[in-house]
C-alpha positions as CSV (number, residue, x, y, z in Angstrom):
1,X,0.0,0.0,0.0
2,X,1.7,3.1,-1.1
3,X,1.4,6.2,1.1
4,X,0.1,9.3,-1.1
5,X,-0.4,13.0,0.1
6,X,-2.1,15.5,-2.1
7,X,-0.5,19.0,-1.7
8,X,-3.2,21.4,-2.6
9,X,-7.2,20.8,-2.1
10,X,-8.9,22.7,-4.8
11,X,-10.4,21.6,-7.8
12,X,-7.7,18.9,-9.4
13,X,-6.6,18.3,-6.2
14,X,-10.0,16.7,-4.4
15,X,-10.8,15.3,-7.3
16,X,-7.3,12.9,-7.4
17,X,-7.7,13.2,-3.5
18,X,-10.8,11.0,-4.8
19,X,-9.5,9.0,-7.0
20,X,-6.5,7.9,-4.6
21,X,-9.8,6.5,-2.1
22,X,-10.7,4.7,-4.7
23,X,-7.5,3.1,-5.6
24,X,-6.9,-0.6,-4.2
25,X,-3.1,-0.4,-3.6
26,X,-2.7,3.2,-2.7
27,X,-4.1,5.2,0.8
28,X,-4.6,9.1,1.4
29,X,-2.9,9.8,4.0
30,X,-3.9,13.8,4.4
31,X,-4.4,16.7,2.0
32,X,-2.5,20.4,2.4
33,X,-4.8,23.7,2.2
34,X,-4.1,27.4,2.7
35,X,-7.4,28.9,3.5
36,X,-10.3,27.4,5.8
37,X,-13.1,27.6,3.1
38,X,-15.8,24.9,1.8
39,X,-13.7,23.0,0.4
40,X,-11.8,22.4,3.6
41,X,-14.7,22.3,5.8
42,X,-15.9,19.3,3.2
43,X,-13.0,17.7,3.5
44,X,-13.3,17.8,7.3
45,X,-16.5,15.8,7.4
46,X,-15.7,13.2,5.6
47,X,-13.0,12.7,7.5
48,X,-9.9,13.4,5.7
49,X,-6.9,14.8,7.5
50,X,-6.2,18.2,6.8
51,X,-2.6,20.0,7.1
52,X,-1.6,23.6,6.7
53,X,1.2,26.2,6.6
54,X,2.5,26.8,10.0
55,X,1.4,30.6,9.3
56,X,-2.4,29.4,9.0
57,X,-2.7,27.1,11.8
58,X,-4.2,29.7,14.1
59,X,-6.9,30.8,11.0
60,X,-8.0,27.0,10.6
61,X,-8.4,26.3,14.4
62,X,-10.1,29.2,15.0
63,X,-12.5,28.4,12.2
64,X,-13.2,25.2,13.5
65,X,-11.4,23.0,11.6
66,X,-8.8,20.3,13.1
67,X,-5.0,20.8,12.0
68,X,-3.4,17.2,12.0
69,X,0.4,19.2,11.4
70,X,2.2,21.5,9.0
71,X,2.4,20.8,5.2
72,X,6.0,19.0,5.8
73,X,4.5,16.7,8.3
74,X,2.3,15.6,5.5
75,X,4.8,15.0,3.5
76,X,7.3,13.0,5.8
77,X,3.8,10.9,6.4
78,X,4.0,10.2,2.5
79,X,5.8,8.0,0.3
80,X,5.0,10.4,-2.9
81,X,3.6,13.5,-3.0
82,X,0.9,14.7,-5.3
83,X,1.6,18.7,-5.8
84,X,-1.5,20.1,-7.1
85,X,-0.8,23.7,-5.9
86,X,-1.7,27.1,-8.6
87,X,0.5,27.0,-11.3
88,X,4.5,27.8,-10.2
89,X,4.0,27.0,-6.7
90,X,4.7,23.5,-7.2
91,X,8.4,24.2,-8.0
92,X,9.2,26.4,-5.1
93,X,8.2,23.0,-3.0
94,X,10.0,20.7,-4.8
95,X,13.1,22.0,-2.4
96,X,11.4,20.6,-0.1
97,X,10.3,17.2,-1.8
98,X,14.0,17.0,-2.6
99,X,15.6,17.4,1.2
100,X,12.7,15.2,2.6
101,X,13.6,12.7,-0.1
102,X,10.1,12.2,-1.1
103,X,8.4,11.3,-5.1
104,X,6.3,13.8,-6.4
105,X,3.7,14.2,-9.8
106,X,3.7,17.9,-10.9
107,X,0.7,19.4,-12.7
108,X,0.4,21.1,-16.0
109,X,0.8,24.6,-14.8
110,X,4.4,23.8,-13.9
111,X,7.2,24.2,-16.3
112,X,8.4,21.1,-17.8
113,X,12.3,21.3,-16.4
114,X,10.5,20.8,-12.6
115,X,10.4,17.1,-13.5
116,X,12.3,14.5,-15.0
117,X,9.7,13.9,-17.2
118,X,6.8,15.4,-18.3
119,X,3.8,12.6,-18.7
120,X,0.5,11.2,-21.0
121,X,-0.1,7.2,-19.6
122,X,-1.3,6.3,-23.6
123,X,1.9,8.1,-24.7
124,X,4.9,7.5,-22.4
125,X,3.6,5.2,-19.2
126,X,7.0,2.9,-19.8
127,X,9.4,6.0,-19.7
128,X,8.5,7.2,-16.8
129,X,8.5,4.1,-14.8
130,X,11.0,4.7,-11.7
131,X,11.0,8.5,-12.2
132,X,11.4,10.6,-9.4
133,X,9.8,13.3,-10.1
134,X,7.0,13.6,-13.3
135,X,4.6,15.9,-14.7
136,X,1.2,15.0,-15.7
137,X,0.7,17.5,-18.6
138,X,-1.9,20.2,-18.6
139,X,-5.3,19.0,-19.7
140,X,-5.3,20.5,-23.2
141,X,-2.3,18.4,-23.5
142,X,-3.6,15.6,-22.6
143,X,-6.2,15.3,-24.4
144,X,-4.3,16.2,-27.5
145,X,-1.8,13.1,-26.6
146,X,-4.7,10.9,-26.2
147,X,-5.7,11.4,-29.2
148,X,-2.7,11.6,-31.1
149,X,-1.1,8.2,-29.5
150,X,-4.4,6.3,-30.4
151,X,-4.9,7.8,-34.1
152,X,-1.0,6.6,-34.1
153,X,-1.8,3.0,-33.5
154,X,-3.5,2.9,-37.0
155,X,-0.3,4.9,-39.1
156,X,2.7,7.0,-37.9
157,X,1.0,10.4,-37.0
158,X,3.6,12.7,-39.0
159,X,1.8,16.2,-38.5
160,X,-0.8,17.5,-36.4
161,X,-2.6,21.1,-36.5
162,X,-5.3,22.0,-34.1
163,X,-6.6,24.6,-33.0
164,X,-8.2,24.8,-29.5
165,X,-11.2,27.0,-27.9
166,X,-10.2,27.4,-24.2
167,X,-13.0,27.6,-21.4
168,X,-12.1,30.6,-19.6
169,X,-12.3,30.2,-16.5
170,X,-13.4,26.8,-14.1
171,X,-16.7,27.0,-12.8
172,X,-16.0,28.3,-9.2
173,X,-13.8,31.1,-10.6
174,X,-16.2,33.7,-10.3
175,X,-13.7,36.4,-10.5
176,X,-11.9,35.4,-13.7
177,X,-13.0,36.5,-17.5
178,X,-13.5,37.3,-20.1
179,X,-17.6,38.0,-20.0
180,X,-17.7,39.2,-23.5
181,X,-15.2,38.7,-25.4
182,X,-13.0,36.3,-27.6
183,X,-9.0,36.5,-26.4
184,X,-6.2,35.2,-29.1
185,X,-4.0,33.2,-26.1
186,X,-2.0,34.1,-27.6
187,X,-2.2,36.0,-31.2
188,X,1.1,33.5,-32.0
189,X,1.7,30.8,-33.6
190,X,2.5,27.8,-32.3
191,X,0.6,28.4,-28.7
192,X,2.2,26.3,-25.5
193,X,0.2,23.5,-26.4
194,X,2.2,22.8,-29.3
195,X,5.4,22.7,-27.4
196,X,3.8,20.9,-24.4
197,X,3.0,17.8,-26.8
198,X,6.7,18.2,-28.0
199,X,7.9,17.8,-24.1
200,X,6.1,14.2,-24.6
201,X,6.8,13.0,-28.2
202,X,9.2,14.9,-29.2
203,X,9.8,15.3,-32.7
204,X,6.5,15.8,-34.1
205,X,5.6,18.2,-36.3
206,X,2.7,19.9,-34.4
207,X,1.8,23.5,-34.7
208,X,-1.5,24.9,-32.6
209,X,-3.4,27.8,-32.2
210,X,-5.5,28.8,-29.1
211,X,-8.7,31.5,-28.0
212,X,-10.0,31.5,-25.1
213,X,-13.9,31.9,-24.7
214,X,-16.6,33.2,-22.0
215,X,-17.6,29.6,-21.3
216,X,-16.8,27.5,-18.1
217,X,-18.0,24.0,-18.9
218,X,-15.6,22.8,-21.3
219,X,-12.5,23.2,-24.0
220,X,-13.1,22.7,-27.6
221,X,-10.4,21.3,-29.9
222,X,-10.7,21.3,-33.8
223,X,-7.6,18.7,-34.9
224,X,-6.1,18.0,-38.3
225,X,-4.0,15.2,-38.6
226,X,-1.5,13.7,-41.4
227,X,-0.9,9.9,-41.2
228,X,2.2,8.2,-43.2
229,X,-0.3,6.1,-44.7
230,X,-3.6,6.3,-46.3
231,X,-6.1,5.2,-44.0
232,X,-9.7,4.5,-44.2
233,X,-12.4,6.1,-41.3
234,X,-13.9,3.0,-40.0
235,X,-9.7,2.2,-38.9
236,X,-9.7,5.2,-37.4
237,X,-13.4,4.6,-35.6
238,X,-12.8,1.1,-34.7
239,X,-9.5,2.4,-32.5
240,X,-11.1,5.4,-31.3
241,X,-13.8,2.7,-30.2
242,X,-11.6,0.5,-28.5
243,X,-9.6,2.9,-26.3
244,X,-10.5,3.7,-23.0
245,X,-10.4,7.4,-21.5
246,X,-12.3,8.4,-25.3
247,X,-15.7,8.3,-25.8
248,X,-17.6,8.9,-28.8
249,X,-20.5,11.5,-29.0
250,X,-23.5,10.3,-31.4
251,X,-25.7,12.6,-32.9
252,X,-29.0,10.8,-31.9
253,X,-28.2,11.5,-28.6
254,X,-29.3,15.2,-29.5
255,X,-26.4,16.5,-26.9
256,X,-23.4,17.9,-29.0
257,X,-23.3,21.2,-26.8
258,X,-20.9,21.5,-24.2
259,X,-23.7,21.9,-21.7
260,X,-26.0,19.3,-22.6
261,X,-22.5,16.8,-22.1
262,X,-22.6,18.3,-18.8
263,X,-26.5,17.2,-18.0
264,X,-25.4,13.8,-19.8
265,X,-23.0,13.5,-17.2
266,X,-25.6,14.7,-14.3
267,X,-28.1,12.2,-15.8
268,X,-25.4,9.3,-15.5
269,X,-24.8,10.0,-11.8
270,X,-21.3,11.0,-12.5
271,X,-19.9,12.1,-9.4
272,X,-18.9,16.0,-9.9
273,X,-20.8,15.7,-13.1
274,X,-17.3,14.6,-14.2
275,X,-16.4,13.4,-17.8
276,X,-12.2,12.6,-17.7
277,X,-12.8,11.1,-21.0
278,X,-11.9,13.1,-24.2
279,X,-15.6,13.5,-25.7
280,X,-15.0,12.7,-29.5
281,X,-18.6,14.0,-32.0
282,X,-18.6,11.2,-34.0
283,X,-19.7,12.5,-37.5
284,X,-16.8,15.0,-36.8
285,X,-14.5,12.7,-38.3
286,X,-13.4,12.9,-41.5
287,X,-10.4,10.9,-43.4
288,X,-9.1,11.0,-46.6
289,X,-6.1,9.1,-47.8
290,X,-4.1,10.2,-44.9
291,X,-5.8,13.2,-43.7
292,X,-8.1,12.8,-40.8
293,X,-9.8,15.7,-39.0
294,X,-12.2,15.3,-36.0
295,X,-13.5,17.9,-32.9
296,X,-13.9,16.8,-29.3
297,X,-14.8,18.3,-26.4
298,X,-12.5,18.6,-22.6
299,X,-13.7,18.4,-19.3
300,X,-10.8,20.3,-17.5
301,X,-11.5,19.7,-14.2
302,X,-11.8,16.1,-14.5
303,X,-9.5,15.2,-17.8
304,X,-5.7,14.9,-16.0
305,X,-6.7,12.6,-12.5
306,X,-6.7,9.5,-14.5
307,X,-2.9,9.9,-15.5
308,X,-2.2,11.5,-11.4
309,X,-3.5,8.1,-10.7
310,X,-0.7,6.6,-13.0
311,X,1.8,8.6,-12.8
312,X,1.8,7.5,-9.1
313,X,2.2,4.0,-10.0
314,X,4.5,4.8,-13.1
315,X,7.1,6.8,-10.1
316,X,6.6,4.2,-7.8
317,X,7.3,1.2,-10.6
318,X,4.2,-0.8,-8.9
319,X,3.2,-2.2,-12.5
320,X,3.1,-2.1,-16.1
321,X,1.0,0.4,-18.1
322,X,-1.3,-2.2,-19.0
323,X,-2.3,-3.3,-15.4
324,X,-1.9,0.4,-14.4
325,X,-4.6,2.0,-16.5
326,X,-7.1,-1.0,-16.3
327,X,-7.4,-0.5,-12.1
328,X,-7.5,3.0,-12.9
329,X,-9.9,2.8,-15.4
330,X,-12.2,0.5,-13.4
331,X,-11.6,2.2,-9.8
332,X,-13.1,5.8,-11.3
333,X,-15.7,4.2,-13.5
334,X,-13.6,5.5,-16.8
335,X,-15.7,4.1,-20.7
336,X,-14.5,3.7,-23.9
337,X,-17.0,3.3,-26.8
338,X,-19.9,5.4,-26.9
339,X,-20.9,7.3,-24.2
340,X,-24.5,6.3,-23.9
């Protein structure tokens, strides 16, 4: 049973606090937060152990809420740390990962030289296996991997241009923007998500372009792919099909907007009204010779806890990518296929 400690409790961080519960061969042995608010008080009640900076013990006590120790005890409790702090925070602890000789998974947010390796489980489970220190990519990135490692099981994927419609903000942010307005992030070409897919496999030939949007539910991503061989579309269905952590959208379901996905997810009792799948519209996809082109749809709250999950077992070399994925896939109730 491997010790884990989730540094940071907001919304990546409950949700892989979650999915840690829910793993057979792994126990959560306490979560780090700054500030005494809901989510805290949540976490209090059902019982998870709660640690804080030394500097905000006396703000949690006196709002009630128990401090089992400082955000180093936590992590000297742990055998691997899961750092899910705001973006950049996560390096200036990994001083501290380093002295207390402690694992850790870095998130997206992060640069890619805070790890030894940045991290997609489809793409790269076997290369990080015994790493000390990885990064799950953020989750455009992932989702762009996902899809680019299972197109690539039918012919070498040899260029990729996509461009990508960014939620703007998560739906708690209330305080983030824009209300009205479309924002070029940036006007350049290619955008970080191009060179955040290159920090996985690393000589493609992938250019992206990105605009962030006054939604909150969901990412959009509008691919264009070029295979080394001519290729036919029911290939390419059949392996989108047949992968878990993608599921395809059908068009009788009458529920292509990002919002009706998210009552689709409320009507299937998903917890959070979570989908960590990559939500592929089915009669998006288009292939000729050795073009394909297809749209999906990202939940990015939910998208990168899957790979936490194995990147945990990938640092720890507990077992193969196969085994990995399938008791993650199964703990957190993860499809493949359509998703109705």
């Amino acid at each position: 049973m491997i010790n884990v400690a989730v540094n940071g409790y907001g919304t990546i961080g409950k949700r892989v606090a979650d999915a840690i519960i829910k793993q057979p061969d792994m126990k959560l042995v306490g979560v780090a937060k700054t500030s005494p608010n809901y989510e805290a008080f949540i976490a209090h009640r059902r019982g998870i152990r709660i640690y804080v900076p030394q500097q905000s013990i006396k703000k949690f006590e006196e709002s009630g809420i128990p401090v089992a120790g400082t955000v180093e005890d936590l992590i000297k409790t742990s055998d691997i740390v899961v750092d899910t702090t705001p973006n950049g925070v996560g390096a200036q602890y990994k001083p501290i990962y380093l002295q207390l000789q402690r694992n850790a998974i870095f998130q997206g947010g992060e640069k890619a030289e805070v790890a030894d390796i940045s991290f997609s489980a489809l793409c790269n489970y076997n290369e990080a296996l015994g790493k000390k220190y990885i990064r799950v990519v953020s989750c455009n990135t992932t989702a762009l991997l996902r899809t680019i490692c299972t197109v690539n099981k039918v012919s070498k994927v040899e260029k990729v241009r996509a461009t990508i419609v960014r939620r703007a903000a998560d739906q708690k942010e209330v305080k983030k923007g824009p209300i009205n307005s479309l924002v070029p992030d940036p006007a350049t070409v290619p955008s970080h998500h191009a060179k955040d897919v290159n920090s996985v496999i690393r000589n493609l030939d992938i250019a992206t372009m990105a605009v962030i949007a006054p939604t909150t539910l969901m990412h959009m991503h509008f691919i264009n792919i070029t295979l080394k061989d001519k290729v036919e579309k029911k290939d390419i269905l059949s392996v989108l099909e047949n992968t878990p952590r993608i599921v395809l959208i059908s068009s009788k379901y009458d529920a292509e907007a990002t919002a009706e996905l998210v009552e689709v997810a409320r009507d299937l009792k998903r917890d959070r009204n979570d989908i960590p799948e990559v939500m592929i519209f089915s009669d998006s996809i288009y292939v000729k010779d050795d073009e394909v082109m297809l749209m999906y749809a990202v939940h990015q709250e939910s998208i990168v806890v899957p790979e936490n999950i194995d990147a945990i077992r990938a640092s720890m070399k507990l077992m193969s990518a196969e085994d990995s994925m399938r008791i993650t896939n199964e703990s957190l109730g993860i499809l493949k296929g359509y998703l109705i």
